[in-house]
mmCIF file of the N, C-alpha and C atoms, coordinates in Angstrom:
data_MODEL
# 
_entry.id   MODEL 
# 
loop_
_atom_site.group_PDB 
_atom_site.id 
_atom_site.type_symbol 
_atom_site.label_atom_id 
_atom_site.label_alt_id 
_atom_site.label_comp_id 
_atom_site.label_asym_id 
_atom_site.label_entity_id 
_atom_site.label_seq_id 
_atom_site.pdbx_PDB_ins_code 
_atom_site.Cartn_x 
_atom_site.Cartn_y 
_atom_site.Cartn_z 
_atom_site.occupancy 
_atom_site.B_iso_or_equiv 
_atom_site.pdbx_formal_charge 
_atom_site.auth_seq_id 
_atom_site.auth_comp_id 
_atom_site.auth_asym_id 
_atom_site.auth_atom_id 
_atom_site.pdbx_PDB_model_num 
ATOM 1   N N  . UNK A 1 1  ? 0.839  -1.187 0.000   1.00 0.00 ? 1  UNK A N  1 
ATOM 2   C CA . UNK A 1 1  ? 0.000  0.000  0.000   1.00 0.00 ? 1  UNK A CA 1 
ATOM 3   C C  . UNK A 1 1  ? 0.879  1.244  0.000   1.00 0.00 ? 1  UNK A C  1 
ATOM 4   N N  . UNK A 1 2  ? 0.713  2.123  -1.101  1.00 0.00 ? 2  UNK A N  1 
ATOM 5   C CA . UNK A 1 2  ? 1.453  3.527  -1.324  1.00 0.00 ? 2  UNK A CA 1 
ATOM 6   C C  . UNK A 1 2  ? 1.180  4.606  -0.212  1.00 0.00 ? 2  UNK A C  1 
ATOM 7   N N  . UNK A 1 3  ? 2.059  5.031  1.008   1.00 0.00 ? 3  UNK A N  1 
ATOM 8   C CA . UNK A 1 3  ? 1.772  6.003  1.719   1.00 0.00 ? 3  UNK A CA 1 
ATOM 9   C C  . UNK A 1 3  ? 1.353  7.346  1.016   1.00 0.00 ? 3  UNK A C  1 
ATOM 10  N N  . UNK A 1 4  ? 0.232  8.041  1.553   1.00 0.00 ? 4  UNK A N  1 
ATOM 11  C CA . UNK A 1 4  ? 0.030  9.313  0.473   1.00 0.00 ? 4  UNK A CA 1 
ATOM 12  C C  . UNK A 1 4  ? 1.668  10.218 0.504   1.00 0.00 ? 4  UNK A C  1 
ATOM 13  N N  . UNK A 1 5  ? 2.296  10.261 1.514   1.00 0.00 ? 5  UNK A N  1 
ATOM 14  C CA . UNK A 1 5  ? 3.719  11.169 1.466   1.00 0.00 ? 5  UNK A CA 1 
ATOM 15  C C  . UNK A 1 5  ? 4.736  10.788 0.128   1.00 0.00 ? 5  UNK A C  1 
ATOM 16  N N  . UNK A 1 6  ? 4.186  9.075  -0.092  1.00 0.00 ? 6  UNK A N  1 
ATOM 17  C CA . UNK A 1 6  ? 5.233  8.996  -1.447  1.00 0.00 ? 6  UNK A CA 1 
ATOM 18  C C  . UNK A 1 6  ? 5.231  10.009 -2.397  1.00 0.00 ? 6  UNK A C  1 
ATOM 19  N N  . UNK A 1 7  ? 6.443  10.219 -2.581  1.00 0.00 ? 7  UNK A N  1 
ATOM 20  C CA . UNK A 1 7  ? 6.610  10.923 -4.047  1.00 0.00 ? 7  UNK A CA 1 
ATOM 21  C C  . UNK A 1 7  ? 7.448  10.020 -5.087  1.00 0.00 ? 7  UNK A C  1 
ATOM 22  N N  . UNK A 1 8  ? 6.471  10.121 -6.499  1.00 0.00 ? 8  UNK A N  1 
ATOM 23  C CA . UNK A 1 8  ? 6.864  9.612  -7.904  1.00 0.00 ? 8  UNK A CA 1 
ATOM 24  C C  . UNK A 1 8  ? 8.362  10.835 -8.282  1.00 0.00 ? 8  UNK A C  1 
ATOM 25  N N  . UNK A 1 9  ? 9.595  10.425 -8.194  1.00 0.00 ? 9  UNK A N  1 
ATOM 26  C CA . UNK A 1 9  ? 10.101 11.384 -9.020  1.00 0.00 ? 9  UNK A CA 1 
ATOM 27  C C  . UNK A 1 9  ? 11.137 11.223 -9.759  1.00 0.00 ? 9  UNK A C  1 
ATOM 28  N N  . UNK A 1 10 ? 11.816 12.030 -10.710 1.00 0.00 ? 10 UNK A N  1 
ATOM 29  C CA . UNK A 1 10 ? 12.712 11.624 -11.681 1.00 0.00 ? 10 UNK A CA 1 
ATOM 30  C C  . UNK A 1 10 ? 14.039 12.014 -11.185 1.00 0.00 ? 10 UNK A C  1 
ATOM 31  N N  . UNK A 1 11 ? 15.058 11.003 -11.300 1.00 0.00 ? 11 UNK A N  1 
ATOM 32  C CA . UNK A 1 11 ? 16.189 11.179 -10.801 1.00 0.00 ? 11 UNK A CA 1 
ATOM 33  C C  . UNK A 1 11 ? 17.265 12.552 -11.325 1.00 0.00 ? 11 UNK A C  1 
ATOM 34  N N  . UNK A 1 12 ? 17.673 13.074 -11.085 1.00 0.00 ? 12 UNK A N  1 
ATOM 35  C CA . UNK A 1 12 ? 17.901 14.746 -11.391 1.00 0.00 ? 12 UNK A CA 1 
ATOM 36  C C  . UNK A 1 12 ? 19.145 14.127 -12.338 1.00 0.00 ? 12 UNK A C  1 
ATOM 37  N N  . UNK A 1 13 ? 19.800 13.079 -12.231 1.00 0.00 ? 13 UNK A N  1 
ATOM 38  C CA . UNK A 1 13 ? 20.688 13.045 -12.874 1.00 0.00 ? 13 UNK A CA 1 
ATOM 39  C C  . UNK A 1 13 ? 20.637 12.104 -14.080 1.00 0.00 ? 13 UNK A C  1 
ATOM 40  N N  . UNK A 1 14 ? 19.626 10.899 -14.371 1.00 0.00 ? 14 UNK A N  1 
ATOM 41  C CA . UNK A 1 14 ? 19.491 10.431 -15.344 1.00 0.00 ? 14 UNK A CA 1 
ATOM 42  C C  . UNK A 1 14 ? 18.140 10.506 -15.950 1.00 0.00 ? 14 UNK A C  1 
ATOM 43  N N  . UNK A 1 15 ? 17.342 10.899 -15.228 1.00 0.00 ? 15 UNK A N  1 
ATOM 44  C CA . UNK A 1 15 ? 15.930 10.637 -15.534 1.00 0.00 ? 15 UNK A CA 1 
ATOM 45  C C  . UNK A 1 15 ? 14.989 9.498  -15.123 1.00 0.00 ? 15 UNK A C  1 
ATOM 46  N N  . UNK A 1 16 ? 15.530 8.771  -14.409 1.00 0.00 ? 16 UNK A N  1 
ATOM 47  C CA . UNK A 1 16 ? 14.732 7.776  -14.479 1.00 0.00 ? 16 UNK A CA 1 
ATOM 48  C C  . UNK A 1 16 ? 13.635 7.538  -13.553 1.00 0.00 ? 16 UNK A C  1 
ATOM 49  N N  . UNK A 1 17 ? 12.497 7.593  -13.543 1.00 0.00 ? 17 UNK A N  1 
ATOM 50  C CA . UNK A 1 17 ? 10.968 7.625  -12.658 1.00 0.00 ? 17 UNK A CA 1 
ATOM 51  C C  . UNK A 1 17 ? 11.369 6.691  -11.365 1.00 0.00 ? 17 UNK A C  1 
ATOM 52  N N  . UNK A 1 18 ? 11.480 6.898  -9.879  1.00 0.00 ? 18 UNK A N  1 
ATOM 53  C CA . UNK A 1 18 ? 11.580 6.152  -8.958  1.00 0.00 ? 18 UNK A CA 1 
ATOM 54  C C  . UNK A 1 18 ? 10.622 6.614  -7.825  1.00 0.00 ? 18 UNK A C  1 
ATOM 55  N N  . UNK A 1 19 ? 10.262 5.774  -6.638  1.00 0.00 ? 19 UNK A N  1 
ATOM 56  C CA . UNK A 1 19 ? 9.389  6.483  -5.519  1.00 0.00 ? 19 UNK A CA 1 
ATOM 57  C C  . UNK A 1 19 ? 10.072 6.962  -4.843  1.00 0.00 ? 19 UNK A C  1 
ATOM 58  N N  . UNK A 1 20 ? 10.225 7.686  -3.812  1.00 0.00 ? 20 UNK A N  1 
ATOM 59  C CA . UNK A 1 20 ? 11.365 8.969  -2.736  1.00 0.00 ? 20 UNK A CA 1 
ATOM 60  C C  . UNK A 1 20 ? 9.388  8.746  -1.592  1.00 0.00 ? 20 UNK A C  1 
ATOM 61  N N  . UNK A 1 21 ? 10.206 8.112  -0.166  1.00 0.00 ? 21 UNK A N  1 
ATOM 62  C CA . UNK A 1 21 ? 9.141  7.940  0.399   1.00 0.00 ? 21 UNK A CA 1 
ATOM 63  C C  . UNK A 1 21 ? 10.150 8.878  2.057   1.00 0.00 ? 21 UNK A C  1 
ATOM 64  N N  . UNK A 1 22 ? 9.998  10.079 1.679   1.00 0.00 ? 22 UNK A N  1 
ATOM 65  C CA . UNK A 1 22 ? 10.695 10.918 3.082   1.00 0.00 ? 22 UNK A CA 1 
ATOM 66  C C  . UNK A 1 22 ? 9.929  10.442 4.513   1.00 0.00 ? 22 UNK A C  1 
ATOM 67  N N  . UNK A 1 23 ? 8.469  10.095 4.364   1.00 0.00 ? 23 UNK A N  1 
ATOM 68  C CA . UNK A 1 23 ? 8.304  9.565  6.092   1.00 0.00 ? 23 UNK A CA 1 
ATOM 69  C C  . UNK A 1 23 ? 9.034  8.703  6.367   1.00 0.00 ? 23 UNK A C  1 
ATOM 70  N N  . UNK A 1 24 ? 9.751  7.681  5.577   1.00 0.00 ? 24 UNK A N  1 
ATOM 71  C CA . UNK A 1 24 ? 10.804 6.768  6.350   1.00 0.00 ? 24 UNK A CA 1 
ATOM 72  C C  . UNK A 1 24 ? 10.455 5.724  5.939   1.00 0.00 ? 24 UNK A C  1 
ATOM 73  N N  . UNK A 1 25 ? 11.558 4.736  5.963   1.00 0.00 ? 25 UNK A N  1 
ATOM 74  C CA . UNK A 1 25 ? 11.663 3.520  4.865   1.00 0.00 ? 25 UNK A CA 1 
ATOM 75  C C  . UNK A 1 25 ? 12.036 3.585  3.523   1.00 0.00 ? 25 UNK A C  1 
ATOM 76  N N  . UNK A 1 26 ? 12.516 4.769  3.205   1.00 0.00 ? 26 UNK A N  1 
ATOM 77  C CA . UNK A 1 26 ? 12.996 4.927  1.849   1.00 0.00 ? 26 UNK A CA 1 
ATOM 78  C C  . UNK A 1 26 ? 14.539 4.409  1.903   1.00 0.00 ? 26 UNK A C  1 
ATOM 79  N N  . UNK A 1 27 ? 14.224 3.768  0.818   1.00 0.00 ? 27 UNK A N  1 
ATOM 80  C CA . UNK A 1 27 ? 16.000 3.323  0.390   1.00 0.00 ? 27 UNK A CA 1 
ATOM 81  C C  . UNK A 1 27 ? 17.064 4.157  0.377   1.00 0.00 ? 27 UNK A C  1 
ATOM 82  N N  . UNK A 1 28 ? 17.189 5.240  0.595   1.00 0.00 ? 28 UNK A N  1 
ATOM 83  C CA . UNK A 1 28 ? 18.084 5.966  0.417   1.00 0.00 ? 28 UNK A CA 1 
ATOM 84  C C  . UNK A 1 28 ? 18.673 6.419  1.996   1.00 0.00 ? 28 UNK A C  1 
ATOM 85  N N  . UNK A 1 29 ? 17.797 5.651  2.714   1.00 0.00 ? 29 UNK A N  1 
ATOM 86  C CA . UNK A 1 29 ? 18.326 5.965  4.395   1.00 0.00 ? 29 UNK A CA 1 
ATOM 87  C C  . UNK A 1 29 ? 19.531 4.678  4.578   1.00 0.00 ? 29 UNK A C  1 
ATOM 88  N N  . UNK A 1 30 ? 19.605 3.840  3.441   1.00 0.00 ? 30 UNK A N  1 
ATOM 89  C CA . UNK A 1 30 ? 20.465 2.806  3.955   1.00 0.00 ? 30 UNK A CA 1 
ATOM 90  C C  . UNK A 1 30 ? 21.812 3.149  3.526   1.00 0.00 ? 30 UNK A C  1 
ATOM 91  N N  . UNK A 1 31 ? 21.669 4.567  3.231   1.00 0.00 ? 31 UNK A N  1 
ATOM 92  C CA . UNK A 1 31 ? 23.117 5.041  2.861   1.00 0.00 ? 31 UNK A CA 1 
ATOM 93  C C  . UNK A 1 31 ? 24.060 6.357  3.593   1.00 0.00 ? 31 UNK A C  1 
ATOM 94  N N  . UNK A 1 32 ? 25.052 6.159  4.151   1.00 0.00 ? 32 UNK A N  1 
ATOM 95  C CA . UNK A 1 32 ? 25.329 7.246  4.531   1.00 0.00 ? 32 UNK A CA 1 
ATOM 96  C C  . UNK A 1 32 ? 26.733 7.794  3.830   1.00 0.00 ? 32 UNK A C  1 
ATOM 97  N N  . UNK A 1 33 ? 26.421 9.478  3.398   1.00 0.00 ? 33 UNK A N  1 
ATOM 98  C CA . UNK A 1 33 ? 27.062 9.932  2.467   1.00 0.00 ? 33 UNK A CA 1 
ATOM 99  C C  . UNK A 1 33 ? 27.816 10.785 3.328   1.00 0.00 ? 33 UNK A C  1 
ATOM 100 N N  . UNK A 1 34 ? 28.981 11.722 2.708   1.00 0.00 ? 34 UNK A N  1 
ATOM 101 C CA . UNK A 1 34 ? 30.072 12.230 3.756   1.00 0.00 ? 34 UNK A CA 1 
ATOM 102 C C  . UNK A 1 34 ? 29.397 13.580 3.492   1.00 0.00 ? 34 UNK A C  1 
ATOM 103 N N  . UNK A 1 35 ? 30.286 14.566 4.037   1.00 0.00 ? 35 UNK A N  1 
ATOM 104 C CA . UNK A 1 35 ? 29.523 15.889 4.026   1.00 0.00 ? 35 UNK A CA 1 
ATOM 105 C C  . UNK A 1 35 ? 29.755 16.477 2.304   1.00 0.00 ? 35 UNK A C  1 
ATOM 106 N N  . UNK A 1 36 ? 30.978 16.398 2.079   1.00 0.00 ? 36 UNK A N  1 
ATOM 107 C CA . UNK A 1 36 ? 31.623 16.257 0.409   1.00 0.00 ? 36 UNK A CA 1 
ATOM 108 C C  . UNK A 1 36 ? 31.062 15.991 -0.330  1.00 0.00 ? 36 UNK A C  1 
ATOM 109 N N  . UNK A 1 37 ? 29.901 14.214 -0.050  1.00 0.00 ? 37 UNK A N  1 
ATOM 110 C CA . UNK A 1 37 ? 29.084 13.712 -0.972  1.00 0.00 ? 37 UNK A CA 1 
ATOM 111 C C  . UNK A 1 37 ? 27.792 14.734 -0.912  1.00 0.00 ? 37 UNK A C  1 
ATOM 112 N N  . UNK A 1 38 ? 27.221 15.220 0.339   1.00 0.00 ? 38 UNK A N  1 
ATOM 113 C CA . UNK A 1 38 ? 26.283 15.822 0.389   1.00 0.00 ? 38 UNK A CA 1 
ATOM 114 C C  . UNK A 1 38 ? 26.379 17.327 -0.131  1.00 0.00 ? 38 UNK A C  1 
ATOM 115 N N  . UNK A 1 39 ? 27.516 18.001 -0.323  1.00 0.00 ? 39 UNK A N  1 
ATOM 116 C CA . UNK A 1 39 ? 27.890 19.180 -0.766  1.00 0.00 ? 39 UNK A CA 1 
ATOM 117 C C  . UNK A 1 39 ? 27.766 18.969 -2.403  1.00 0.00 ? 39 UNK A C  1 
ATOM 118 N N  . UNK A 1 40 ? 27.979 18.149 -2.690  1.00 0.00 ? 40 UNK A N  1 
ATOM 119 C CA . UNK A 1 40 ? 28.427 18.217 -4.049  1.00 0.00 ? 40 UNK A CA 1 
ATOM 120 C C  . UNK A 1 40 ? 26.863 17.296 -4.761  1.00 0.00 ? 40 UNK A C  1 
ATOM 121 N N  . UNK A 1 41 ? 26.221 16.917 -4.094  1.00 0.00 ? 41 UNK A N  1 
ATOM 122 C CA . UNK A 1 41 ? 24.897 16.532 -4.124  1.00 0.00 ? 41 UNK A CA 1 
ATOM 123 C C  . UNK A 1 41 ? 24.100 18.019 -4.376  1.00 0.00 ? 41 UNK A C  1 
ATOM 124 N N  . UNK A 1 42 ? 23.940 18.871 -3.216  1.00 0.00 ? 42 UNK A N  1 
ATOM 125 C CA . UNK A 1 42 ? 23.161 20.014 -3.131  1.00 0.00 ? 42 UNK A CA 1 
ATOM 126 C C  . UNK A 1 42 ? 23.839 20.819 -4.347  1.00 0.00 ? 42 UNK A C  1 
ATOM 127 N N  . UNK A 1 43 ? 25.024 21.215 -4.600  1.00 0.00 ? 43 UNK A N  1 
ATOM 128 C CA . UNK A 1 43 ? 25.524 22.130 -5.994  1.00 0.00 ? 43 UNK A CA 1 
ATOM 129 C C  . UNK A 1 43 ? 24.799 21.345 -7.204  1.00 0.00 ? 43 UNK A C  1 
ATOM 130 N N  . UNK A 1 44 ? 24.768 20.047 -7.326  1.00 0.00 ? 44 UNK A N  1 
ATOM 131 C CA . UNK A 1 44 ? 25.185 19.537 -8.773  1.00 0.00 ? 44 UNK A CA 1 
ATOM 132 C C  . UNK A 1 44 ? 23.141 19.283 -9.142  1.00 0.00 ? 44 UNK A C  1 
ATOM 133 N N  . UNK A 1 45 ? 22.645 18.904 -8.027  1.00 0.00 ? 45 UNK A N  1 
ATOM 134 C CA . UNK A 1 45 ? 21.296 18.675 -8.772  1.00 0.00 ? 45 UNK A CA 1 
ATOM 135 C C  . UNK A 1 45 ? 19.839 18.976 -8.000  1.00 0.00 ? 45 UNK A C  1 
ATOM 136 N N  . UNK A 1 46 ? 19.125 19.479 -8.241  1.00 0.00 ? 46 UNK A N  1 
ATOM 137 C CA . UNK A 1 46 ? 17.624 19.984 -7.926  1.00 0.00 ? 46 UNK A CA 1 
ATOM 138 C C  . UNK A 1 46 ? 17.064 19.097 -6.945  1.00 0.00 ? 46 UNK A C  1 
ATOM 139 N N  . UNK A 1 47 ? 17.186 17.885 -6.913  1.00 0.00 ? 47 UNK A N  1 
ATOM 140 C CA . UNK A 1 47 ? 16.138 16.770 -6.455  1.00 0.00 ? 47 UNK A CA 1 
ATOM 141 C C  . UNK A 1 47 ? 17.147 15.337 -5.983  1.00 0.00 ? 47 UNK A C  1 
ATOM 142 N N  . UNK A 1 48 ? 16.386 14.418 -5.799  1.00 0.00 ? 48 UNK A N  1 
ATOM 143 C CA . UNK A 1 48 ? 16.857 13.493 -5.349  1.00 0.00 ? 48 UNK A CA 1 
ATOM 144 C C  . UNK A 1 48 ? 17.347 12.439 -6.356  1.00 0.00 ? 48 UNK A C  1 
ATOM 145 N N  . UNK A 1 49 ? 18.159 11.887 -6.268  1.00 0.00 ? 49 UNK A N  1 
ATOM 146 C CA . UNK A 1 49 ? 18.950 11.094 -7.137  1.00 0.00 ? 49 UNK A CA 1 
ATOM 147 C C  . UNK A 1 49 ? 18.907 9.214  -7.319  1.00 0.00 ? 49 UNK A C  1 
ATOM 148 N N  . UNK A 1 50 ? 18.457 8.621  -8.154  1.00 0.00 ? 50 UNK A N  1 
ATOM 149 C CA . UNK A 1 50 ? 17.701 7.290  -8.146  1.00 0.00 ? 50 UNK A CA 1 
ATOM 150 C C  . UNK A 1 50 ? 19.078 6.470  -7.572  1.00 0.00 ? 50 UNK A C  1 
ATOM 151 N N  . UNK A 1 51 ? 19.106 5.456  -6.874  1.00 0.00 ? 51 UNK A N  1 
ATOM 152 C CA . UNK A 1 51 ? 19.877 4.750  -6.411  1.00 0.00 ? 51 UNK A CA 1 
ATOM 153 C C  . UNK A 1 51 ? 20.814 4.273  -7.058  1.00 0.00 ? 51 UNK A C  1 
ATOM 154 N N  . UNK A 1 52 ? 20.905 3.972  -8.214  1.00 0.00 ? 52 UNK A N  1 
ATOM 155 C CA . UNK A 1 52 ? 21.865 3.583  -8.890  1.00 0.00 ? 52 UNK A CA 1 
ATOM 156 C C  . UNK A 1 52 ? 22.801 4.822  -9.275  1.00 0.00 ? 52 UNK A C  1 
ATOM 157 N N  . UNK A 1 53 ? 22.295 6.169  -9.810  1.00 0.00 ? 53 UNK A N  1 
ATOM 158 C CA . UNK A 1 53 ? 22.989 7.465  -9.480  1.00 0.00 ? 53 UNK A CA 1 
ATOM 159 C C  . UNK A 1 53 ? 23.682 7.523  -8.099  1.00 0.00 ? 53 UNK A C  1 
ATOM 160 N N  . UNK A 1 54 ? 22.723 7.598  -6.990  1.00 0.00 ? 54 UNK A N  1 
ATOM 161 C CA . UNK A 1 54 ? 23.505 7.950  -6.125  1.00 0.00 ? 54 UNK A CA 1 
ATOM 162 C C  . UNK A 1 54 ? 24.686 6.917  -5.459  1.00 0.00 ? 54 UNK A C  1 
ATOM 163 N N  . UNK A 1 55 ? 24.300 5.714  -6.192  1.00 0.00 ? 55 UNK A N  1 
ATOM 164 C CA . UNK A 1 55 ? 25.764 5.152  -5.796  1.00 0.00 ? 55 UNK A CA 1 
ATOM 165 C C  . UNK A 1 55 ? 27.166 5.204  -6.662  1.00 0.00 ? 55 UNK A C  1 
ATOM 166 N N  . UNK A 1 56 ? 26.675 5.334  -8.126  1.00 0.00 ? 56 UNK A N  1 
ATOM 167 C CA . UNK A 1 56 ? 27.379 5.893  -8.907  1.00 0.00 ? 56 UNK A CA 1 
ATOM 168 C C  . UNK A 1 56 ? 28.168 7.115  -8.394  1.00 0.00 ? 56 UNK A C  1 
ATOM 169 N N  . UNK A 1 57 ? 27.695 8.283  -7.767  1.00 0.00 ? 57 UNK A N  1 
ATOM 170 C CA . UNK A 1 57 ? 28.045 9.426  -7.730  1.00 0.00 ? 57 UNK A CA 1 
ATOM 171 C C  . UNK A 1 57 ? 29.005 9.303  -6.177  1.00 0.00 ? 57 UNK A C  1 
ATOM 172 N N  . UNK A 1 58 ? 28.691 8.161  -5.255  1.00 0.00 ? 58 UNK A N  1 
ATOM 173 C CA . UNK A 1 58 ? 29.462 8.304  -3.880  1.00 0.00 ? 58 UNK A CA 1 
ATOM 174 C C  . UNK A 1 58 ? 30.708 7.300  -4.171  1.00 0.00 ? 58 UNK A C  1 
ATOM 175 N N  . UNK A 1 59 ? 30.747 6.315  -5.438  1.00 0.00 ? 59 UNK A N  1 
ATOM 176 C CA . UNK A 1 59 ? 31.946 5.994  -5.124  1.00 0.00 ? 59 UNK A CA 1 
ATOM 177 C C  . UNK A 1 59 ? 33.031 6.788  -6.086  1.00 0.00 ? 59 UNK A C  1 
ATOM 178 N N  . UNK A 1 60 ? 32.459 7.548  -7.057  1.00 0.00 ? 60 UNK A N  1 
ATOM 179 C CA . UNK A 1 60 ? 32.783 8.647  -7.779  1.00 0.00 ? 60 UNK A CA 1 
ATOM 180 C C  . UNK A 1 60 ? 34.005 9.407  -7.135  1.00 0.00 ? 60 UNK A C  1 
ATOM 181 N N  . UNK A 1 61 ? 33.004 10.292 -5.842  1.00 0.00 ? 61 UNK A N  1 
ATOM 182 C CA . UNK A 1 61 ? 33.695 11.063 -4.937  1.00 0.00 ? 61 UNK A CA 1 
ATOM 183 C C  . UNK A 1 61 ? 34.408 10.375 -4.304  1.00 0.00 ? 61 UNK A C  1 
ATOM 184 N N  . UNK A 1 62 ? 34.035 9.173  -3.771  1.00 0.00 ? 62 UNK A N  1 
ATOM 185 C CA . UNK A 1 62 ? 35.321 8.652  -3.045  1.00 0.00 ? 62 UNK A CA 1 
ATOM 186 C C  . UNK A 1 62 ? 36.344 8.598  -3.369  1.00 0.00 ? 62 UNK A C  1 
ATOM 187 N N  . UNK A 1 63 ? 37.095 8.069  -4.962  1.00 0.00 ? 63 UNK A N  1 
ATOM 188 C CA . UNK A 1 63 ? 38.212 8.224  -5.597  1.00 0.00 ? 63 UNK A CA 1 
ATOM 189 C C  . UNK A 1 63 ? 38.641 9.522  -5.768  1.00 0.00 ? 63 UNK A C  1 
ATOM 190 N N  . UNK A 1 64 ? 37.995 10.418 -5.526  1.00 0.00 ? 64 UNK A N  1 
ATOM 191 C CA . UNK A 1 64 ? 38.662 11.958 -5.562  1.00 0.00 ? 64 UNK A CA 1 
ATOM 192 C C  . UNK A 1 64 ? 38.358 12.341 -4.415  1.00 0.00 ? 64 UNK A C  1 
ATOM 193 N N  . UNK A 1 65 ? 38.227 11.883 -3.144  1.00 0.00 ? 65 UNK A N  1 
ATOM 194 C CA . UNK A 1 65 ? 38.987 12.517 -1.954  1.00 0.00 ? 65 UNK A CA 1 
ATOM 195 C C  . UNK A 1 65 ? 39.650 11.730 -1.199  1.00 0.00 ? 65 UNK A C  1 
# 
């Protein structure tokens, strides 16, 4: 059952349609990003980033810091 708080949205960096469920239980809490990842998160894109982006993008940064 879809909580009404889900949001449908498109990943800022590839496009691709995913759910972003902020009351909690969203997949993206099973990740913790450094402040670097989160800095460079807030500059680079509008919205939230589909999981495969955002893991793309943290081991990214990891090799450059």
């Amino acid at each position: 059952m879809n909580n009404t708080t889900d949001r449908e949205i498109k990943c800022s960096k590839c496009g691709k349609t995913f759910t972003c469920k902020p009351q909690g239980g969203c997949w993206c809490n099973n990740y913790q990003l450094s402040a670097n990842q989160l800095q460079e998160l807030k500059e680079n894109y509008a919205d939230c980033l589909c999981e495969e982006c955002l893991i793309s993008l943290a081991k990214k940064i990891r090799k450059t810091t």
